[in-house]
C-alpha positions, 0 to 999 in steps of 0.5 A, spaced: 833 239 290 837 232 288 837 231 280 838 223 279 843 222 273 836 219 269 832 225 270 838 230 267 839 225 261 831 225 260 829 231 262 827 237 257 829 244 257 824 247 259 822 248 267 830 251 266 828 256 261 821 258 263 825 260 270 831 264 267 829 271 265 832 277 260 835 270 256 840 273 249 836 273 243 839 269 238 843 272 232 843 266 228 837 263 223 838 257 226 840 255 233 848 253 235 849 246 236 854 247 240 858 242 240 860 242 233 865 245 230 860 251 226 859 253 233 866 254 235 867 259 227 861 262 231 865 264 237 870 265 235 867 271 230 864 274 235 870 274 240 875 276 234 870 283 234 872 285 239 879 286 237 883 287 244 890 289 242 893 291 250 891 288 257 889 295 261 882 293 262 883 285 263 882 284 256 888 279 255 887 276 261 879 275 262 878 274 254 884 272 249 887 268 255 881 264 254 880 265 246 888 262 246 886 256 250 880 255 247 884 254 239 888 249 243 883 244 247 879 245 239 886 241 236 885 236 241 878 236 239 879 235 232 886 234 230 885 240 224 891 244 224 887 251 222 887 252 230 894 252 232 895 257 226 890 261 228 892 261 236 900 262 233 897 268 230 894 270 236 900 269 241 904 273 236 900 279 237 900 277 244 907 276 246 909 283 242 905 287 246 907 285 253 909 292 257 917 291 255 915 291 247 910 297 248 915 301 252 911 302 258 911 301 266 907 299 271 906 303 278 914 301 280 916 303 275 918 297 271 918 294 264 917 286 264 916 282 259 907 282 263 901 285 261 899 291 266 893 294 267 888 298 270 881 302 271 877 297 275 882 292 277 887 299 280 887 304 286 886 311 283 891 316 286 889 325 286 894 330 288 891 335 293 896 341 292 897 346 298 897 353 296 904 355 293 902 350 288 906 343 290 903 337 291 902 335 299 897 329 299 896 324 295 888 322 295 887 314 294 880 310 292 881 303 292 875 301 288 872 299 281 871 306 277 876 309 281 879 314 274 872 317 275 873 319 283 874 326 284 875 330 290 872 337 291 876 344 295 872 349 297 870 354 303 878 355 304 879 360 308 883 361 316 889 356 313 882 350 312 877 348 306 872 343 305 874 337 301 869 333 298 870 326 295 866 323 289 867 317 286 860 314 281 860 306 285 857 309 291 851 314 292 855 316 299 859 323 297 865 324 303 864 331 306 870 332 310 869 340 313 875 345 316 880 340 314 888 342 314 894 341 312 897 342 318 900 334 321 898 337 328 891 341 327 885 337 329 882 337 323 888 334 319 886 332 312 890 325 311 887 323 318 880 326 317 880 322 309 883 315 313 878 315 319 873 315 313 875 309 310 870 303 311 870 297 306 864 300 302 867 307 302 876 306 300 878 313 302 885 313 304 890 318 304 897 320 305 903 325 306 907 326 299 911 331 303 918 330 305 917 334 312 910 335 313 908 341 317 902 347 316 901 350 310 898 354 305 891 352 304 890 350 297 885 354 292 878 351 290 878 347 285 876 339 282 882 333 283 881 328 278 885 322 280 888 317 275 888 310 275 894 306 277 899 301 273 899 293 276 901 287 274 897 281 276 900 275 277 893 272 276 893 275 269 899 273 267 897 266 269 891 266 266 895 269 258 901 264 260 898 258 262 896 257 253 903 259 251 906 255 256 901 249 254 902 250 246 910 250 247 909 243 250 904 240 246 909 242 240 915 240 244 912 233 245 909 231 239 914 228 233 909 231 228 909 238 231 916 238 233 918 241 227 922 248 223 918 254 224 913 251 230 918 249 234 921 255 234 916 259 236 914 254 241 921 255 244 919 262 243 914 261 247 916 257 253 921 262 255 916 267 254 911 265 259 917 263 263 919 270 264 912 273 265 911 268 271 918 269 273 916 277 274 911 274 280 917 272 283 917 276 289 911 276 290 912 269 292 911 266 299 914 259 302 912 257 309 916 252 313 909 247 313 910 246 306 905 251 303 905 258 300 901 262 296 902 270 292 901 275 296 900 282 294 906 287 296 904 292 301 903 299 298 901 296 290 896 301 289 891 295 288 884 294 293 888 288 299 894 290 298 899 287 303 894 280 303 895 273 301 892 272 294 885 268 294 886 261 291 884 261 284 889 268 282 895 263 285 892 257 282 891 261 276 899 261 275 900 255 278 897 252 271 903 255 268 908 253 273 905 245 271 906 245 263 913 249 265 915 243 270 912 239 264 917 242 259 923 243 262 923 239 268 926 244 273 924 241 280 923 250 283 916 248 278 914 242 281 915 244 287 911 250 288 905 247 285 905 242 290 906 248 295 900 251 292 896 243 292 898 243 300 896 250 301 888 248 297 888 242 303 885 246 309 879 249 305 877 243 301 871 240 306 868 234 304 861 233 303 857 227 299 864 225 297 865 231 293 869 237 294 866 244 297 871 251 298 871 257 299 873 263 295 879 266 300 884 261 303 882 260 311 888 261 313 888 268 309 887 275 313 881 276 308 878 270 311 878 271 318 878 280 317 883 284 320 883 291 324 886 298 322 891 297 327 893 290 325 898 294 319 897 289 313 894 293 308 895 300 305 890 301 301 885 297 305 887 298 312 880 294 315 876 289 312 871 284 315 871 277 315 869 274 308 868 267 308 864 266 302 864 259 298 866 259 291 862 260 285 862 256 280 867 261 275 872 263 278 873 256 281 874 254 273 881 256 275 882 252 280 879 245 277 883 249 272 890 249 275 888 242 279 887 238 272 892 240 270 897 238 275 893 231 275 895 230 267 902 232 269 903 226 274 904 230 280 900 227 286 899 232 290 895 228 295 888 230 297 888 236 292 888 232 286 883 227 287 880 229 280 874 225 282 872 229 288 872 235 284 869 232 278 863 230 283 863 238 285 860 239 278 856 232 277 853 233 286 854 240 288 853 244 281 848 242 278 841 244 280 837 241 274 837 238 268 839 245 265 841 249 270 846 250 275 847 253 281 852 258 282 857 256 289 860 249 289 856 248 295 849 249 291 847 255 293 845 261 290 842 261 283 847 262 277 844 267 272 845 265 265 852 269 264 855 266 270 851 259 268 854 258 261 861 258 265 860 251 267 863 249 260 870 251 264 870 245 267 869 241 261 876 237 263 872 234 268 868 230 262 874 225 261 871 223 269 865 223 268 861 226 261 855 228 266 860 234 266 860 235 258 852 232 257 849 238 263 854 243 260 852 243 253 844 243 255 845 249 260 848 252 253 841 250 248 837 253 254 841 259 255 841 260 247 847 263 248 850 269 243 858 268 243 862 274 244 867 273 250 873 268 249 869 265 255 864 263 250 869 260 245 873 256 251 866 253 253 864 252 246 871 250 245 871 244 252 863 242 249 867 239 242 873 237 247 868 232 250 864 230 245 870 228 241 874 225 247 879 230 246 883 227 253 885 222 247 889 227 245 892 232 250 
């Protein structure tokens, strides 16, 4: 259905309310404007409950990251100092519990100045022991839960046993029977556990022995797995990218630019310079002027060995520009374009607005890839997924994209910031106070994903239908504000109320 501008300016909340089931009661006695700063307050109380003190479970990058961002888009909004206080309070907390302060390590070993984590995002790992007791097998499953994997000996007897793997994501229960330790029994287990594997079912399995041969087979009992230590690159772009974005709102402007809040602004640049530097090796170039992350081969993560989808090396291409911004080194500059170019063969036009999907089509989720290709560890087979973005995860991206436009960085087709603001105001609106979830307009967007199109809010300095359609999904949805996304999006429905692109 195509909304005219007219109908959206006009039209009631209703139809979209009356559509939208299991809508969050309101907690307030009177409802939230939610483009005034009272709303923000609101937010921000309700993210602050939380009180996320580390990253293990994506708390920083899928919460504080947006909290951080959403201070400083409210400061553009109302030029009150109160939020860059509360923000420096914020980064401090944030900066003194990466691994290196808190003297803990990711699955390599490493201490960097990032923010790991694990549980659903990480692979867990379980240790079947052989008879005498020594660890012979690692058991893998790279899926969501995988801490509450276990994987069940029984029935040993005659140098076999049955093993039993378990994990609560799926009702499908892995019986493998007579299996082996011995590397030239037909029934050896690392083989049995590996032709398991399908992309629902992420059993894998390896030899942990120097010299494997037949042995002992293990006693009965119950493996429990532990999940695996990881830094993601997009995690540390989605917490770097405000730290780096305060230093040079800070360093530019001859009213901030003073004593102590120049210090930590400095302070904070060579912070997120580091965290973005430990991604380093991750980074790929190609000869046609392209490149993307990838995830190393072996990372104890679902899709190891694989070019990352384009919103996690957009999310820290977003802090490559306010670095490039800052510092003027020409290595930043240079790999946003890499990542603009690379963002070109899947952005399709339609009615003059951009449509993309979520994996880049040159990627080997994309196109899909077979065991014997050798790509990936942890996921030795996946079909092709060609999915059209959704709306949040692409928030990242327009994110990224908006950023890059501001710093003057022409990246041709990739920063036509008028394409993408037309997603939102052609592709993403379905009526006057719903959105769709995919930027091609399709699949309908339950409030907790429709409240993310506030996201996109940078967009309001190019059209305000950005701004106007967002504030009127959030006075239909109702919505009670606990996640820094929702102080974020709060935060860019000030932002555009205020105009706040006049002072960024």
């Amino acid at each position: 259905m195509h909304v005219s501008r007219r109908t959206l300016i006009l039209g009631t909340a209703a139809g979209g309310v009356a559509a939208w089931a299991g809508l969050p009661s309101t907690a307030f006695a009177d409802p939230l404007v939610y483009d005034s700063p009272e709303a923000f307050d609101a937010a921000q109380a309700g993210y602050l409950a939380s009180n996320p003190q580390h990253n293990e479970a994506g708390l920083y990058a899928w919460g504080e990251s947006y909290f951080l961002l959403s201070l400083l888009r409210m400061y553009e909004a109302h030029q009150d100092e109160r939020y860059l206080r509360t923000f420096e309070d914020r980064a401090r907390h944030v900066i003194k519990t990466t691994d290196h302060a808190r003297g803990v390590k990711d699955y390599a070993g490493r201490s960097g100045q990032a923010w790991r984590t694990a549980g659903n995002y990480t692979a867990g790992h379980g240790v079947l022991r052989d008879g005498t007791g020594n660890a012979a097998v690692q058991l893998r499953w790279a899926g969501i839960r995988s801490a509450e994997s276990t994987a069940t000996v029984s029935n040993v007897a005659n140098g076999t046993f049955d093993l039993v793997l378990r994990n609560p994501a799926t009702t499908t229960v892995v019986t493998l029977p007579a299996v082996s330790l011995d590397p030239a029994s037909p029934t050896y287990v690392v083989t049995a556990v590996n032709n398991a594997y399908n992309a629902g079912l992420r059993w894998t399995a390896v030899d942990l022995r120097d010299a494997p041969a037949a042995a002992p087979a293990p006693a009965a009992t119950t493996i429990s797995f532990t999940s695996q230590y990881y830094v993601f690159a997009v995690h540390t772009g989605m917490i770097a990218f405000p730290l780096a974005r305060y230093a040079r709102m800070v360093l530019e402007s001859a009213e901030l630019r003073r004593g102590e809040r120049q210090e930590f602004a400095r302070e904070l640049l060579d912070a997120a310079a580091s965290a973005v530097e430990f991604h380093d090796p991750e980074w790929v170039s190609r000869p046609d002027g392209t490149g993307d992350y990838v995830w190393p081969k072996g990372a104890p993560i679902p899709f190891d060995g694989t070019i990352q989808p384009y919103n996690q090396s957009q999310g820290i291409g977003q802090v490559l520009v306010e670095l490039f911004r800052v510092t003027k080194q020409p290595r930043y500059r240079t790999r946003v374009l890499q990542m603009l170019k690379a963002f070109e063969p899947a952005l399709r036009l339609v009615d003059d607005a951009y449509v993309w999907t979520y994996w880049p089509p040159y990627s080997q989720l994309y196109t899909g890839f077979p065991k014997t290709a050798g790509i990936s560890e942890y996921t030795p087979s996946y079909p092709a997924s060609k999915q059209i973005e959704d709306l949040s995860h692409a928030a990242i991206s327009t994110e990224f994209v908006h950023a890059a436009y501001d710093a003057g960085i022409d990246g041709g087709p990739a920063t036509d910031v008028g394409r993408f603001t037309r997603t939102f105001t052609k592709k993403l609106i379905r009526s006057a106070t719903e959105v769709w979830y995919r930027v091609d307009g399709t699949a309908v967007a339950v409030p907790a994903n429709a409240v993310q199109c506030a996201r996109w809010g940078a967009y309001a300095e190019q059209d305000l239908l950005v701004y106007q359609q967002s504030l009127r999904v959030y006075d239909a949805v109702q919505l009670v504000p606990v996640q820094g996304s929702h102080a974020l999006g709060i935060a860019y429905l000030n932002w555009g109320k205020n105009s706040g692109w006049r002072n960024k």
